[in-house]
Every structure is written in structure tokens, then in C-alpha cells.
C-alpha positions as CSV (number, residue, x, y, z in Angstrom):
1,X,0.0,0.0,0.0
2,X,1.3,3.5,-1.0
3,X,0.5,6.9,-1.4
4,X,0.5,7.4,-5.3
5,X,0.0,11.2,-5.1
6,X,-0.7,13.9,-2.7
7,X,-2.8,16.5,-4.4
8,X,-3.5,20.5,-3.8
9,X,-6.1,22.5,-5.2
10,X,-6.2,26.7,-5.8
11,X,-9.0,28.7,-5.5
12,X,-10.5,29.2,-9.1
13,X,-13.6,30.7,-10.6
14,X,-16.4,28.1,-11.9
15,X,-19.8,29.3,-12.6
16,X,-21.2,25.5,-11.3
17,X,-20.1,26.3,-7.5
18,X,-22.7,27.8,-4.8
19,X,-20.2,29.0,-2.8
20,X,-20.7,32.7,-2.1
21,X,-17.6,34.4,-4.2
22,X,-17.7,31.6,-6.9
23,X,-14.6,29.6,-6.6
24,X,-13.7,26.3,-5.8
25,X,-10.4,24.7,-4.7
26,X,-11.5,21.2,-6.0
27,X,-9.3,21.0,-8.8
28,X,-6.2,19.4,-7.1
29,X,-3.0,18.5,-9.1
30,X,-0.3,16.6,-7.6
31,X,2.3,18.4,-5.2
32,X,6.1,18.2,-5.8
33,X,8.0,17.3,-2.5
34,X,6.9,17.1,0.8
35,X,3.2,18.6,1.9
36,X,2.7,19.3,5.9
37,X,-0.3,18.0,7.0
38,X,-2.2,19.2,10.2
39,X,-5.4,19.1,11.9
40,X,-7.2,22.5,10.4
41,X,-9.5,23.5,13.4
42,X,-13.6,23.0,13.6
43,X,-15.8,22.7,10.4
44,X,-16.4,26.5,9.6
45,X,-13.6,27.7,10.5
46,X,-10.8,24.8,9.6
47,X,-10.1,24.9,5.8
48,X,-8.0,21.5,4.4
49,X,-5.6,19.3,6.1
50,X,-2.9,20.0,4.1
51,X,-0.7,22.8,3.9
52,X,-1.0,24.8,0.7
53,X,-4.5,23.4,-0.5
54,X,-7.4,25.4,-0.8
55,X,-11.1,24.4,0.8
56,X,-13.3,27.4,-0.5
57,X,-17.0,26.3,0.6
58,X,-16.3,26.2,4.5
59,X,-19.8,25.3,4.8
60,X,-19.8,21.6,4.2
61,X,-16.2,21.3,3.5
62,X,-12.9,20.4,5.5
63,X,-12.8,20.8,9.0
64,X,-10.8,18.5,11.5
65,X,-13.6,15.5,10.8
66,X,-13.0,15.9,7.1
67,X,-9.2,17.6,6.8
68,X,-8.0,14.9,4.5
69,X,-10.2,13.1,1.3
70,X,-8.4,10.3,-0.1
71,X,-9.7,8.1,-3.3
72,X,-7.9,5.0,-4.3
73,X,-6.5,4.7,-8.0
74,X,-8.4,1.6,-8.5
75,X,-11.4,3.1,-8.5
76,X,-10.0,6.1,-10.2
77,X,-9.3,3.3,-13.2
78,X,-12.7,1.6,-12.7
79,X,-14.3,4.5,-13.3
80,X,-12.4,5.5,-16.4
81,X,-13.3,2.4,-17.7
82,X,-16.9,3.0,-17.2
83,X,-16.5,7.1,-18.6
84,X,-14.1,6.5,-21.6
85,X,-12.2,8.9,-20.4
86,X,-8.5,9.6,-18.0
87,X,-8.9,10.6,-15.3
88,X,-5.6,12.2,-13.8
89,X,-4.8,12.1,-9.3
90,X,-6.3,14.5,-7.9
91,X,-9.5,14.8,-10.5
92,X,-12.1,13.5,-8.0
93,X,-10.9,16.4,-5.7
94,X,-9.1,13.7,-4.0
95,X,-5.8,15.2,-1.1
96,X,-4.0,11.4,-1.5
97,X,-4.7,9.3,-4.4
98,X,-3.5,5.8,-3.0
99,X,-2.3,2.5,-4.2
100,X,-3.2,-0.9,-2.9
101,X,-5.9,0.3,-0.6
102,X,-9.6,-0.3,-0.5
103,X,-10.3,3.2,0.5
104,X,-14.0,3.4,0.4
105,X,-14.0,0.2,2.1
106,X,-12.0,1.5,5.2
107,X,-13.7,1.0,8.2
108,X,-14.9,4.6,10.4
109,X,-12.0,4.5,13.0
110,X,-9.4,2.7,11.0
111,X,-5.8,4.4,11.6
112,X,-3.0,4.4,8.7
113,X,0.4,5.8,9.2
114,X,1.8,7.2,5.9
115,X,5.6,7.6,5.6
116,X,7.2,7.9,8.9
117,X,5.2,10.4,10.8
118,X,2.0,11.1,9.8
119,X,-1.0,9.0,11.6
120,X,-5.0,9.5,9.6
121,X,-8.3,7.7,11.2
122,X,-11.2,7.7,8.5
123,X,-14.2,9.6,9.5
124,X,-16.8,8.5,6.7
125,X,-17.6,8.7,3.3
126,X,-17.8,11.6,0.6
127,X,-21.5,13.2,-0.3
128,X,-20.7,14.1,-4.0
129,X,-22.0,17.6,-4.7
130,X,-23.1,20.3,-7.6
131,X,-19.1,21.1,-7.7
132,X,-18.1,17.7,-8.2
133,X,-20.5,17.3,-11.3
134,X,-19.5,20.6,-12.7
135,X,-15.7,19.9,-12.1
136,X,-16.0,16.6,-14.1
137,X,-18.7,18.0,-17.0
138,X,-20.8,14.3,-16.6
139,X,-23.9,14.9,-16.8
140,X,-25.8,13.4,-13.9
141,X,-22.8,12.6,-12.1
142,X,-24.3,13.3,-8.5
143,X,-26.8,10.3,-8.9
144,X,-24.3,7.9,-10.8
145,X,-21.5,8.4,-8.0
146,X,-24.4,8.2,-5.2
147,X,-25.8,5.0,-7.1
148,X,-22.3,3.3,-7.4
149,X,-21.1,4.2,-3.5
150,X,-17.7,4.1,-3.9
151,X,-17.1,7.2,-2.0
152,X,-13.6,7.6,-0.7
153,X,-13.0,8.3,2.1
154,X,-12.9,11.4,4.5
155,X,-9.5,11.3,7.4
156,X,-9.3,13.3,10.7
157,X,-5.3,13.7,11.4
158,X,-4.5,11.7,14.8
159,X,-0.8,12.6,14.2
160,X,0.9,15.6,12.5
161,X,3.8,15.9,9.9
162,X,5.0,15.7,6.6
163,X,3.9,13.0,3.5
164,X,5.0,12.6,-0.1
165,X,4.1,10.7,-3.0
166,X,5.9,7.1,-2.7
167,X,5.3,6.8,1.2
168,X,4.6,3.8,2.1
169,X,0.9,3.6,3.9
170,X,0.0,1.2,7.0
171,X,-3.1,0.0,8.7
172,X,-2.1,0.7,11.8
173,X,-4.8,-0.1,13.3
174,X,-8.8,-1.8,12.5
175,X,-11.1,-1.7,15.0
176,X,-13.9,-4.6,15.8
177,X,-17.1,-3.7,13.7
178,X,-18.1,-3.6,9.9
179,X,-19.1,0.2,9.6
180,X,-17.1,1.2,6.5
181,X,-16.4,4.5,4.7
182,X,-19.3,3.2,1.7
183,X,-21.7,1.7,4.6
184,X,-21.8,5.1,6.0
185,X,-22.4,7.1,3.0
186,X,-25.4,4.4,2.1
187,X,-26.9,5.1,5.6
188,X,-26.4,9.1,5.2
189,X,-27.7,9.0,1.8
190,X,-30.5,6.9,0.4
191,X,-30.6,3.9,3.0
192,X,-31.3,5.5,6.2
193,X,-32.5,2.1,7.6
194,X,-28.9,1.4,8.2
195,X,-27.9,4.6,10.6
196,X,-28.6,2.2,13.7
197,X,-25.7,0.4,12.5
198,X,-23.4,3.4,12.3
199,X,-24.2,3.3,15.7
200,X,-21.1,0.8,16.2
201,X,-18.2,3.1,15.0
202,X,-18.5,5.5,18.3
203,X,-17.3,8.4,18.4
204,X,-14.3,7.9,15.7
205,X,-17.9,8.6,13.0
206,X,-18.1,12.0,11.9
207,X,-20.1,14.2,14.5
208,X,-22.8,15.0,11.9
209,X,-23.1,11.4,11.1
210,X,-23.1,10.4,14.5
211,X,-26.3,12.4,15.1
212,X,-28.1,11.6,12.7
213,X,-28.3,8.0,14.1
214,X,-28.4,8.6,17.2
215,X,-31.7,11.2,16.3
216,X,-33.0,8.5,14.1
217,X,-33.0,5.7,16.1
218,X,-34.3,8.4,18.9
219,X,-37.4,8.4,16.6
220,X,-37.9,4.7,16.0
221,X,-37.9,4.1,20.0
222,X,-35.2,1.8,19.7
């Protein structure tokens, strides 16, 4: 398992973004030499994860819970397959682009080390958005990526410090239940039957995820 790429995104101009001064940092190319990654501060207020890439729509984006998106190239591939088209690292708005790794099907909690000092736990699963299907011109795209679920997956920094591409990734550790990246993002989305489940992941789930179990399973008198 390796890290493939390490991708950055500048703010830039689209007319498909509803963020408020019309630019999105989604865009990412890969970075030359090492990136600093650190935990950004509180959704609102905390941008990206990684030093030197842009998060423009604060709103729903970045945050400590969601500081680092990662994508795995496999699916990168599977998808070009399916489009008839490349699609380059970083394309999917994607901060790593790894190799060897079943990213989306990462269980909530599960720790990787990349190189030697940096320590990630994933957090849950990407919601695709209006951006995302402008960024890629597919028409549709929001439903196609929803109905396929391989979301990627969204990484809280446990441990500070630098990462470049070629470093070598490590499950450090997997914790005891089957709530994974896609699983959440199925429960979040369109199979909200399964939030009890999420349930099981604690407090390592992303606090807006979290919540919505525990509120629906509040409703069902469970």
C-alpha cells in the first residue's frame, strides 16, 4: 500500500459552485515534494488538512472531521473504464490518491500511518455535490457516484507531519465492527435504515453522522 499522489487545489472561478464568491479549490493537481499535514480546526472555520490546499466552501467542507479526502486509483481506473475517459490524481478532488488500498472500504475508525510520521483515522464517506459534477462535466454525475457508492473516504489527522508521494501507507490499526467508509455514505444517503448500524463506529464517525443515528434511532424508539 502506497501513497501514489498527494494533491492540492487553488482557489479558481467556476460558474457550477454555490459557494458565495464563486470559486472552488477542487481541482487538485499533484504536489512536488513534501506537503505538511495538520489538523485544520472545527468545520467552519478549519479549511484542508494539508498545507497549501485550498477548501473554499467552509460550509460543508474540510474541518478536522473531514481535513483529508483520499480516493484509491483503482477506482480512479474503474471509473475511467466506465466514462471512456483519463482521469488524472487528484481529478475527483481527491488530497491522496493511493495505491493498494480499498479506501472506500475503510472501516470509520481505521488508523493508517503514511511515511514515517503522519497517523490518519477515517471519519466517513464523501457526499458528492453540484461542484463535483460541474468539475467533471458528466452529466448526472451526482446520482451515478451516489448510485455506485464508492465514495472515498474522508480522514481526521490523529498525528501531524509531513507526506509525499511514494510513502509507504499502513493500517495501523482496525477496530472490531463492519461500519465502513461506503456503509456510511449508504446510511447518510439513500438507505437510512442502516444509521442504527453506524451506531457501532462511536465516536471515531463524523459528529454530523453520528447524530443523525443517534436522532434516528431516537425516533424509531429503539
Amino acid at each position: 500500500m502506497e501513497l501514489l499522489s498527494v494533491n492540492l487545489g487553488r482557489p479558481r472561478p467556476v460558474p457550477y459552485t454555490d459557494q458565495p464568491q464563486g470559486v472552488t479549490g477542487i481541482d487538485k493537481r499533484p504536489a512536488v515534494g513534501p506537503v505538511r499535514v495538520t489538523a485544520p480546526g472545527p468545520k467552519g472555520i478549519g479549511g484542508s488538512g494539508l498545507a497549501g490546499d485550498a477548501v473554499c466552501e467552509l460550509r460543508h467542507h474540510g474541518g478536522d472531521d473531514q481535513a483529508v479526502y483520499a480516493y484509491a486509483r483503482e477506482d480512479l481506473d474503474t471509473w475511467e473504464r466506465e466514462l471512456g475517459r483519463s482521469l488524472a490524481n487528484g481529478c475527483f478532488g481527491e488530497n491522496l490518491t493511493t495505491g493498494g488500498l480499498d479506501v472506500s472500504g475503510a472501516l470509520v475508525g481505521e488508523r493508517w500511518r503514511i511515511g514515517s510520521e503522519v497517523v490518519l483515522e477515517v471519519t466517513s464517506g464523501r457526499i458528492p455535490c453540484r461542484t463535483f459534477q460541474g468539475h467533471l462535466g458528466e452529466r448526472s454525475w451526482v446520482k451515478r457516484f451516489t448510485r455506485k457508492g464508492v465514495t472515498g473516504a474522508y480522514l481526521r489527522v490523529i498525528e501531524p507531519g509531513e507526506i509525499r508521494a511514494g510513502d509507504p501507507i499502513e493500517i495501523v490499526h482496525r477496530p472490531d465492527h463492519d461500519v465502513t467508509a461506503a456503509l456510511e455514505f449508504r446510511a447518510t444517503t439513500t438507505e437510512r435504515e442502516l444509521l442504527p448500524r453506524l451506531l457501532a463506529a462511536g465516536p471515531a464517525l463524523h459528529p454530523e453522522a453520528l447524530s443523525a443515528a443517534r436522532a434516528y434511532v431516537a425516533a424509531q424508539g429503539h
